[in-house]
N, C-alpha and C positions, 0 to 999 in steps of 0.2 A: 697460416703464413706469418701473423704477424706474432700469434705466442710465439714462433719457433726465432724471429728476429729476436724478441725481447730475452729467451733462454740465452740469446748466440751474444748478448751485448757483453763487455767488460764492464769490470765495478766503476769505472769511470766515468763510461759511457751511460750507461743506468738512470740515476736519478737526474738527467737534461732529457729523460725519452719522455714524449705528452701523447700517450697513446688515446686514438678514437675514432669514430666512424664517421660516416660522409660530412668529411670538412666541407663541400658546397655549399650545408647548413649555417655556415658563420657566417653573420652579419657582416658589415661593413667597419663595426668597432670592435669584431673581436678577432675579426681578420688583419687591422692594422696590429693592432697589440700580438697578435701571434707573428706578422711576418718580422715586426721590431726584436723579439724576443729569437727569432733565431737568425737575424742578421746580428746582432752583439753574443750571439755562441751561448745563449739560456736554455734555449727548447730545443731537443731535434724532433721534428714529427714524425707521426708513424699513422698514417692516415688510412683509412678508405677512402674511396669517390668514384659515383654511382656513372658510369660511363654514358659517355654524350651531354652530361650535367656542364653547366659554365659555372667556374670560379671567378669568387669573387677579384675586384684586380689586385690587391696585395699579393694574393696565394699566387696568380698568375703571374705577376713579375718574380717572386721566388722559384715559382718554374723557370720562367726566361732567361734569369740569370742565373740558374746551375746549384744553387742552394740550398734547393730540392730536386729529387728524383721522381719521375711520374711510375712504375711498372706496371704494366698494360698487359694481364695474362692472356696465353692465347684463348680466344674462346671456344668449349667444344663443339663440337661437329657433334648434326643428330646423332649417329649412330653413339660416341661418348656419352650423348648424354643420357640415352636410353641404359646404356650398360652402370651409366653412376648411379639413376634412381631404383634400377631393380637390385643392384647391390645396396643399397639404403634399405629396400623394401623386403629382401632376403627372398626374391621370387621374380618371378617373371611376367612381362606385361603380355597380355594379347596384343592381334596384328588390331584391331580395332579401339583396345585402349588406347595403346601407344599411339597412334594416326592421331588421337586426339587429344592425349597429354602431351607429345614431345613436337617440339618446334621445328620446321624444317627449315631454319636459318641458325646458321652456330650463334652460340652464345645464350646468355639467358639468366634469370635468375631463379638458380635450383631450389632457394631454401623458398618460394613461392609456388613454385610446381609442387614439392613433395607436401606443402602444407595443403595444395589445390584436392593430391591426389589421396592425404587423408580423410579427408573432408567427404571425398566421393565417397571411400569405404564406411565411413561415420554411417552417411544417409543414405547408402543402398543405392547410388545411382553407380556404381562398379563395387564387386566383390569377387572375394577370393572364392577358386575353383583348385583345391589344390594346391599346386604350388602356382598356379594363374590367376593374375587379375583379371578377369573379363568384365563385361557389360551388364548392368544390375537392371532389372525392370523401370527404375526410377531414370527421367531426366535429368541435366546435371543442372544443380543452383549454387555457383559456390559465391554465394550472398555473405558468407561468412569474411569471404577474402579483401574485403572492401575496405578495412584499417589499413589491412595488409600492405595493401598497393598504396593508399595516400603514406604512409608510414616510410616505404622501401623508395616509392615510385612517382609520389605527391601527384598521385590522381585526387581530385577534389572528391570528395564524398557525397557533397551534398547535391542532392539530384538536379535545383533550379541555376544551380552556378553552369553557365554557359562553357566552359572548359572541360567541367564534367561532362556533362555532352559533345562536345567536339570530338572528347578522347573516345566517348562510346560509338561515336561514326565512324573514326578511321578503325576503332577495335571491330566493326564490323564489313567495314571496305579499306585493306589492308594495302591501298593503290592507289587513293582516292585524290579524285584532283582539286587543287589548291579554290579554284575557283566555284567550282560545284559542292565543293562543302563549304566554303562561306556564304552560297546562295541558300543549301539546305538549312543551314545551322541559323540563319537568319528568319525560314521560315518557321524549323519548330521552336525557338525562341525569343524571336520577335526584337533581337540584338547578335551582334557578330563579337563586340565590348573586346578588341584584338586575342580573341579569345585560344588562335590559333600559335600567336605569337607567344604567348603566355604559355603555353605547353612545349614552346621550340626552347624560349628561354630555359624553362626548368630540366630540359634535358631527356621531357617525354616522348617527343616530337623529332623525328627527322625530316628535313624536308630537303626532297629529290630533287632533281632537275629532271625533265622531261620534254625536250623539244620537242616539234615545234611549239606547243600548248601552255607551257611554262612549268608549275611544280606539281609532285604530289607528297602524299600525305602518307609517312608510316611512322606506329610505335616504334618508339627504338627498342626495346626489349622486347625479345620474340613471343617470350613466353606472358609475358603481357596481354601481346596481341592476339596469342590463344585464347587466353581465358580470360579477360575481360568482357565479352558479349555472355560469358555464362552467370557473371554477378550483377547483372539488369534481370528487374522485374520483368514477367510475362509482358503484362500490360504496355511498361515503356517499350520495351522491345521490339512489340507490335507495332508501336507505333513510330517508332525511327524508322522500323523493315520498309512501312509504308510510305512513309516519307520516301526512304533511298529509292525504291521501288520507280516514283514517281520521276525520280529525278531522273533518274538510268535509263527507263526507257524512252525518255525522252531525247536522247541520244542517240545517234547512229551508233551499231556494235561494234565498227570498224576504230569508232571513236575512244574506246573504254580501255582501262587498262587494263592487265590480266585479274588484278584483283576485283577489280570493277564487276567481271564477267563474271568470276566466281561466286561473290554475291548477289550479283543479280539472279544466277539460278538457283541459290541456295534461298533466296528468301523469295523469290516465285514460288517456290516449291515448299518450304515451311508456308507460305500464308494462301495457298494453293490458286495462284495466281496464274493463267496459260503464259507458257514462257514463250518470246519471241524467237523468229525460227533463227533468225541472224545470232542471238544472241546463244542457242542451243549450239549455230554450228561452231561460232568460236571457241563454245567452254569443250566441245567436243574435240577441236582442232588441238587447244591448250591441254586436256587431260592426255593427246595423244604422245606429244612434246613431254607429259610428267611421268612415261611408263604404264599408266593404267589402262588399259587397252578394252578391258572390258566397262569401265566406266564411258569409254568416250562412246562405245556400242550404243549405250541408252541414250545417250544426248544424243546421237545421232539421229536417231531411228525418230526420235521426239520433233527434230527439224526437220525430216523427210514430212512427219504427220502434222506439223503445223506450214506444211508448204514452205519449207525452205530452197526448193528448187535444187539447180546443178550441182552447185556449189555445197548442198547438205548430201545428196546424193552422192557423189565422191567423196566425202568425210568418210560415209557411212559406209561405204566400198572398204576405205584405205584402211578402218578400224576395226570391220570386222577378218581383213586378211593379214590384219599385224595380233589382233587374239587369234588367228588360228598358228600363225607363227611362235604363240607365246607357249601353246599349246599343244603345239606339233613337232615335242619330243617324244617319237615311237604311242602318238593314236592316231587311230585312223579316222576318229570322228571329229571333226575338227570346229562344228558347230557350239553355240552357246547352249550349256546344260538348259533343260528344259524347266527346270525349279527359277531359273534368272534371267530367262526370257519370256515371262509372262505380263501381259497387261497391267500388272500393278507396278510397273516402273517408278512410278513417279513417287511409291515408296523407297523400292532401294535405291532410287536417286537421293532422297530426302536421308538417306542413312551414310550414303557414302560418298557426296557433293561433298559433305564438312571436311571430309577428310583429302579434298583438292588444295595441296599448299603451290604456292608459287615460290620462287625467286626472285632476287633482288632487279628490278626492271632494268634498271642499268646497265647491269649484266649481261641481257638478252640482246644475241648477237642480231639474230635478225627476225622477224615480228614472224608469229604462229602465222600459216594461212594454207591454204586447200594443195599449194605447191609445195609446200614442204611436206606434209602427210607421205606425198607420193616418196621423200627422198627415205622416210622413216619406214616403211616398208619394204622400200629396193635394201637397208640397209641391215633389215631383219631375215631378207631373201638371200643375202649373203652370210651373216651370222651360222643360218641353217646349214648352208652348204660347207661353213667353216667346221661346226660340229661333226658333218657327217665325215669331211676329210680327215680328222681325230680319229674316228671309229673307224675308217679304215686302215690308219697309220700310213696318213703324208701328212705330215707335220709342214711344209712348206708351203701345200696347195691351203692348210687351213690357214698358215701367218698371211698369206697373201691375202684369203679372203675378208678376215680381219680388217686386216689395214682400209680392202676397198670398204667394209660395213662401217669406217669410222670416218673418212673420208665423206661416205653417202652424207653422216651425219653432221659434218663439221658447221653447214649454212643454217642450217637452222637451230644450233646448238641443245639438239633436243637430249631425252634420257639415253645414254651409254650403255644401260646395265646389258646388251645382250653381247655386247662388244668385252666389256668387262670378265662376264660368264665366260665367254670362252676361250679368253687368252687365259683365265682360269684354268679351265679345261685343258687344255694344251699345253699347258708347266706343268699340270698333275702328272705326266707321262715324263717328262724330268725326273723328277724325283717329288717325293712328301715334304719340301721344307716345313719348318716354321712361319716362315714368312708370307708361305702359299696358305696355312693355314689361318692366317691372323687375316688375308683378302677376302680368303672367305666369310670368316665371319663375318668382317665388315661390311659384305655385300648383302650379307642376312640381313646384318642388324640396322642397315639403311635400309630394307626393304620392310624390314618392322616397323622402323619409326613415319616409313609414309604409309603405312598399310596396302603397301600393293602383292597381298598374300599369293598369288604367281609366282613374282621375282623369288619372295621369301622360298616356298616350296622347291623352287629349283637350286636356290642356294645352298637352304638345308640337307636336298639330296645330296649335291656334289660334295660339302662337307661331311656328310657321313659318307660316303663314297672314299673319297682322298683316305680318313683318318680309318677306317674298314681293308683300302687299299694295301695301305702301310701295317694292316696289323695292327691296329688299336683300336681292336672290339669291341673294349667296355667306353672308350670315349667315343664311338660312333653309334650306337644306342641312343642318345636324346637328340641327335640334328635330324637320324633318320626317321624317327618316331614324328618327330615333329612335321617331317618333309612329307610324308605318308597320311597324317592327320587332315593337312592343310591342302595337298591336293586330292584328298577325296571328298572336301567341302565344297571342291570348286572344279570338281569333275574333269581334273585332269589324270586321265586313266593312263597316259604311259606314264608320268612320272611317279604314280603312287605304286606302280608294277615293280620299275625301278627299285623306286626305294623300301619295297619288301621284302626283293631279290637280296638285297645287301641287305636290311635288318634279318632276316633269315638267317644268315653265314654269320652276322653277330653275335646273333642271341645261339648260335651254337658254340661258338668257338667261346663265351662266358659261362658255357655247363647249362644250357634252357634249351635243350633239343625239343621236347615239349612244343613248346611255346612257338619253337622255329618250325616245323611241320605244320603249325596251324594257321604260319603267317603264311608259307610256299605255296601247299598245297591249291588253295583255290589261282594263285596264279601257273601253277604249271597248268590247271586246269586249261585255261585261258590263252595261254602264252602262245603256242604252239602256232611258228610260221611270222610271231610279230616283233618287227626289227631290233636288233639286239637283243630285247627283251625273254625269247628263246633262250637263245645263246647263255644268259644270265642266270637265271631262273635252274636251267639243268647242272650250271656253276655252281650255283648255292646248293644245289640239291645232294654232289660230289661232297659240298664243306659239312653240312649237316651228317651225311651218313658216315664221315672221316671221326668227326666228335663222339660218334655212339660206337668208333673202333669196327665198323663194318668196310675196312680198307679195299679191297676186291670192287664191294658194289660201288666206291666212293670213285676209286680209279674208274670204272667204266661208265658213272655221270659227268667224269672230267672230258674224257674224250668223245662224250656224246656233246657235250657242252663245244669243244674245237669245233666238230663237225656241222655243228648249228653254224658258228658265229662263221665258217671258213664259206658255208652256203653262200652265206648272206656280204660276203667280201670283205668283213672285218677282221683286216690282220692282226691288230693289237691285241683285240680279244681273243682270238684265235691261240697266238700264244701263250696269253696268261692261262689259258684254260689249259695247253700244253704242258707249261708249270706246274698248275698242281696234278698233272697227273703223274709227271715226272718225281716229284715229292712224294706220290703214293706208291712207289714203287716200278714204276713203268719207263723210265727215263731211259735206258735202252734202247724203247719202243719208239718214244716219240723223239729222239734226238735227231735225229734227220731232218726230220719235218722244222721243228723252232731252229735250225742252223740253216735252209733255206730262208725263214720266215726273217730272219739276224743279217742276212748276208747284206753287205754296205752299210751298215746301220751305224753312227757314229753314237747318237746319243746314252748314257751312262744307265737310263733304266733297261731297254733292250740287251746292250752290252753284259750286263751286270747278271741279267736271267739267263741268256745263251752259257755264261760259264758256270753259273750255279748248275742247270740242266748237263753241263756236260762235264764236270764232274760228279753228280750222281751215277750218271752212264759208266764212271770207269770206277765208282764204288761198286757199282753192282757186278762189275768185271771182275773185280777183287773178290767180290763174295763177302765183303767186308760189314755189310749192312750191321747197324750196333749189336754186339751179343754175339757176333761170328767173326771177331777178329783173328789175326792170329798172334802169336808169342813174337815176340821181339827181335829171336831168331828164324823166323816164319822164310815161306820160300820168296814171298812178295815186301818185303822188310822197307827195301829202296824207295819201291811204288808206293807203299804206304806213307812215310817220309816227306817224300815230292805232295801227294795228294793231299796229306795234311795242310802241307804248307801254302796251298791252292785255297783250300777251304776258310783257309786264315784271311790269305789273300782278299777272298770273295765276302766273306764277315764283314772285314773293314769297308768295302768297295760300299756294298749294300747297304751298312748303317750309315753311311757319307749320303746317299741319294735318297735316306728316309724311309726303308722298309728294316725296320726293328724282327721283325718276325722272321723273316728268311737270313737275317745275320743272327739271329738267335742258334739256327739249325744250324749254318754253316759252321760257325764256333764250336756249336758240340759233334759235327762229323766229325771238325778236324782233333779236338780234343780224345775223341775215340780212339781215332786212327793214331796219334800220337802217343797214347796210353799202353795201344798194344804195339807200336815199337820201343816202348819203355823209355820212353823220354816222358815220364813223373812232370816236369817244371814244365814246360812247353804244354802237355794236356790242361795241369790246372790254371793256366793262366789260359786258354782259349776257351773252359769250363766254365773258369768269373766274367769272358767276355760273355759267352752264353747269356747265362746268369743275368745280367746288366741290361740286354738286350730285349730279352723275354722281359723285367720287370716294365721297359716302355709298355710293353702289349699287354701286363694286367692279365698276363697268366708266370704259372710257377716256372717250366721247362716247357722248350719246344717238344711238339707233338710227335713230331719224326725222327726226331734223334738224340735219344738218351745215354746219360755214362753209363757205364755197366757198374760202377762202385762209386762213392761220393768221394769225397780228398782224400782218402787213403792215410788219414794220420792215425799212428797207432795210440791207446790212451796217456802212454806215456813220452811221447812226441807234442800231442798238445795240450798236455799241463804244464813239459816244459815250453813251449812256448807261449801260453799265457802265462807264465813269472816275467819268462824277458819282456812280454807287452807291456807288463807289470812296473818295468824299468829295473829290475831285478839284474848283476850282473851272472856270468857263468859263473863266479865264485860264489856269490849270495845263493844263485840254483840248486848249486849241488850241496852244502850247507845246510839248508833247508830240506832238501831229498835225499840228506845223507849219500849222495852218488859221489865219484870224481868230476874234476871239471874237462877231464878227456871224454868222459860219458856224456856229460851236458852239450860238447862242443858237437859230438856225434851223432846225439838226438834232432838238434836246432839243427845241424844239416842237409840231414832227411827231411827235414818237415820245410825247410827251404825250399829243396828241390820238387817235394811232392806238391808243397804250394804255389809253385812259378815263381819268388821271391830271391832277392838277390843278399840283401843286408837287411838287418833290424830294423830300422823303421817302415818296413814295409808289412812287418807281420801283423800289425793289428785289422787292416784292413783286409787282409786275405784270411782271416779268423774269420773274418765278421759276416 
């Protein structure tokens, strides 16, 4: 930002710019002399400064009075900031890296994380798997980062300086209250030496308010707060953990703040200390409130065993019927896999506690506790029922359930994402925006940076869903792969069904039939009777036989695919599976059927397939199918005419609501049908719409409806028309070709007409 001010300055402005980095650093003599220097128009600055930092009071009065400009970028949001370091890192983080490099508070300082997450690749505590960073056998020590931070962050270095310390208490209790760390920092230092004040001054330190109790204690920089507990020795480590340890449980759990609770159970469990059952139910209550549904299962079950009573008992109720809701997309086993429900909890407590972030406490509408669990369940009880009103297509019964699962939500301010997911869900039947595609990802890539691989798996499905949906096969390949990967780690068996169902019909429709019968097969095995998943499965199995040109068998997996999903009350699906069998030639057959399935139906996805399906029906009435047209003078000439311009129609309609693929086809029926009543300019111009359409979908031409001849220009049509691209006149043309310029004029008007094009400047693009 600031090379690009200095590029942007005039020669005037130029040699008064005093360019440098965090002015805080000026003294009090070189901050008079700087503020002097540009109140008499010598210097204009051009500054950094480290946010939450106090300037000195010169700089500050040249704030106050207008002098200077403060600009305050916004700061990213996790999921931002996950997508900046793997575009740094040219790859992709795991759900487990990320949870533990990326901050779940916006903002941060990136050129400290990316030097953190070299560091780790350096020593083997994370290494590349591919194009993933995963988890290396090694713990993380990034001992190296310790300039770093006093350098960027003025953390003191030196271990006996009582600041240094303070900063490594709150880096390890990211909530901590004002008075319980001047009590601890007192006992492992034997001085307090305003040692707290000294880190608010330099701009390390925020300090909260927190009624009734008074303050507590956060880094101001997130990514600080990360990874500062990782550049402490073992030894000290231990022995601060033991300190807090002492101090926390000496508190009632009701007392503690979120962060408080997080570390109490994360450093019970690193220094394998029995965790208090009060204290399991709250981190239990709090993971249930962050989305991780299966983490808050094992706190639970750990406070039922350490006699937590009622009160852990209902946690442990409410957590493990919100994991069978996370999980109870189309399986019927709705139990925790048997690999993460074993006795040794208190490791994969110890692996994925760390990866419990909080929010900002202020923020929190109203405190975690055993009555809200219940509202975050009733609100998951409805999410369910909003999904299942999608899959039958009542768009109105699912907005309404919505509404009530965000509502359930509103008192406790707890995690959205299922709420999120499926107003997702329910625009996808809209149309494919951009915009539907960019929520998605963002709901991935939040769900990557807290690692709650659930959320992620269902995201990734529905993103490769959506962009599979719309025809863009080769871009729906790595969400679905991904989506498939991650819930077969974590034994979620319908969504992995799912999204093999659709990687299947990808990996065919990109030329890997192969590949796709070896993903199907074991789920048609399986499928048979289970919800949606049916229905899906024998979809795919239509699109695979369609890719290898076995049309016949392709059309009668389509209409076995209706007759699943129609069993099973699922309208929506029912007609998509109607579509393509309509597409394979049967649109005749099943026109009837998707014109009751259409009837009242206002929305533009609906809409848009009842008229594609029913003009195929009166293609096939024609006999018109590509290759059997007739001549220009044919007995059907009119009908062809109208029905082209239907097809145009419906091209447009459908690449407006985001299916590239089916305005692909429709452009080249109508280009067909326009060809063989000899209107040349109207085929090639709905041929480049084709053309255009198909390129979104990362194939050459639609599959269904091909030209019978390509532009039709003869050789000497477009040589004369690449001279005129050329900017060659009709007199230079013919000069050059030895022809007349009545002959040139003759040529360029054919190849006009046969290209869609009206005047010259339009020819280079319809060449191209």
């Amino acid at each position: 930002m600031i090379a690009e001010a200095v590029d942007a300055a005039d020669a005037a402005l130029r040699p008064r710019l005093w360019v440098g980095d965090t002015i805080e650093r000026l003294d009090g003599d070189a901050a008079e002399r700087l503020a002097e220097a540009v109140g008499r128009g010598r210097l204009v600055p051009l500054m950094t400064a480290t946010q939450g930092a106090r300037l000195a009071p010169p700089v500050h009065e040249l704030l106050r009075s207008g002098r200077v400009t403060r600009v305050e970028p916004t700061p990213f949001s996790p999921a931002q900031t996950l997508r900046i370091v793997e575009g740094e890192l040219g790859c992709t983080l795991g759900a487990g890296v990320a949870a533990d490099f990326v901050p779940q508070r916006p903002g941060g300082d990136l050129t400290l994380l990316l030097s953190a997450l070299d560091i780790g690749l350096r020593q083997g505590s994370i290494r590349r798997d591919g194009g993933v960073v995963v988890e290396g056998p090694r713990g993380y020590d990034l001992d190296e980062l310790r300039p770093l931070l006093e350098e960027r962050h003025r953390i003191p270095v030196d271990d006996d300086d009582p600041a240094a310390v303070a900063a490594h208490l709150i880096g390890l209790v990211p909530d901590l209250d004002l008075l319980a760390a001047e009590a601890l920092l007192a006992d492992v230092t034997g001085q307090a030496d305003r040692a707290f004040e000294r880190l608010e001054d330099s701009g390390v330190v925020d300090v909260l308010d927190s009624p009734p109790s008074g303050f507590r204690l956060r880094l101001h920089d997130p990514v600080v707060e990360l990874l500062l507990p990782h550049t402490m020795g073992r030894l000290r480590r231990r022995r601060l953990s033991a300190g807090l340890l002492d101090s926390l449980t000496a508190r009632p759990a009701d007392q503690l703040g979120e962060g408080e609770v997080v570390a109490l159970v994360r450093e019970s469990v690193a220094l394998g200390r029995p965790l208090p059952a009060d204290a399991a139910t709250r981190a239990a209550i709090l993971t249930l409130h962050a989305g991780q549904a299966e983490l808050a299962v094992h706190l639970a079950e750990i406070a039922v065993e350490a006699g937590g009573g009622l009160s852990s008992q209902l946690t442990l109720s409410a957590a493990r019927a919100r994991f069978s809701e996370a999980h109870a997309e189309s399986t019927s086993n709705w139990s925790l896999p048997r690999h993460q429900a074993t006795l040794a909890r208190d490791l994969v407590a110890s692996m994925t506690i760390n990866r419990l972030r909080i929010g900002n406490p202020a923020e929190t509408t109203v405190a975690a506790s055993t009555e809200s669990t219940g509202w975050m369940v009733e609100s998951d009880r409805l999410a369910q029922e909003a999904s299942r009103a999608v899959l039958v297509g009542d768009p109105e019964l699912a907005r309404t359930r919505l509404a009530e699962a965000e509502a359930a939500l509103a008192p406790s301010g707890a995690d959205r994402f299922r709420v999120r997911w499926g107003r997702a869900q329910l625009d996808l039947f809209d149309g494919v925006s951009e915009s539907l595609l960019a929520e998605l990802r963002g709901l991935r890539d939040e769900a990557r940076s807290r690692g709650i691989g659930s959320h992620q798996a269902m995201a990734s499905m529905l993103l490769g869903f959506a962009l599979q949906f719309a025809g863009r096969s080769a871009e729906a390949l790595g969400p679905l792969r991904e989506a498939e990967l991650l819930a077969s780690s974590l034994g979620m068996d319908g969504i992995v069904h799912r999204a093999r169902t659709d990687l299947a019909a990808a990996l065919a429709a990109t030329g890997d039939s192969h590949a796709a019968w070896e993903i199907l097969r074991p789920v048609l095995d399986v499928a048979d009777g289970e919800l949606f998943v049916h229905g899906q499965a024998l979809a795919s199995k239509g699109r695979v036989l369609a890719a290898e040109g076995r049309q016949s068998e392709a059309a009668a997996a389509a209409v076995s695919a209706a007759a699943a999903h129609e069993s099973q009350g699922l309208a929506l699906f029912t007609l998509f599976a109607l579509v393509d069998a309509a597409r394979l030639g049967l649109a005749g057959s099943v026109c009837a059927r998707v014109e009751r399935l259409t009837r009242d139906v206002a929305d533009l996805t609906r809409t848009s397939l009842a008229r594609h399906v029913r003009a195929l029906a009166a293609l096939e009435r024609l006999g018109a199918r590509p290759g059997e047209h007739e001549g220009p003078g044919g007995e059907y000439g009119d009908d062809r005419r109208s029905l082209a311009s239907e097809f145009s129609a419906i091209g447009a309609l459908e690449a407006a609501v985001g299916f590239p693929l089916l305005s692909a086809e429709s452009f080249a029926h109508a280009g067909v049908l326009h060809e063989s009543c000899g209107q040349d300019r109207e085929a090639a111009a709905a041929r480049r719409s084709s053309e255009r359409q198909a390129q979104q979908c990362g194939v050459i031409a639609p599959a269904s409806a091909t030209s019978p001849r390509a532009s039709g220009l003869s050789e000497r049509e477009r040589e004369i028309a690449s001279l005129a691209v050329e900017g060659l006149s009709n007199r230079e043309i013919g000069e050059r070709l030895v022809i007349s310029v009545r002959t040139v004029e003759t040529h360029l008007l054919r190849a006009y007409r046969k290209l869609g094009v009206r005047e010259r400047s339009e020819l280079a693009a319809a060449l191209s």
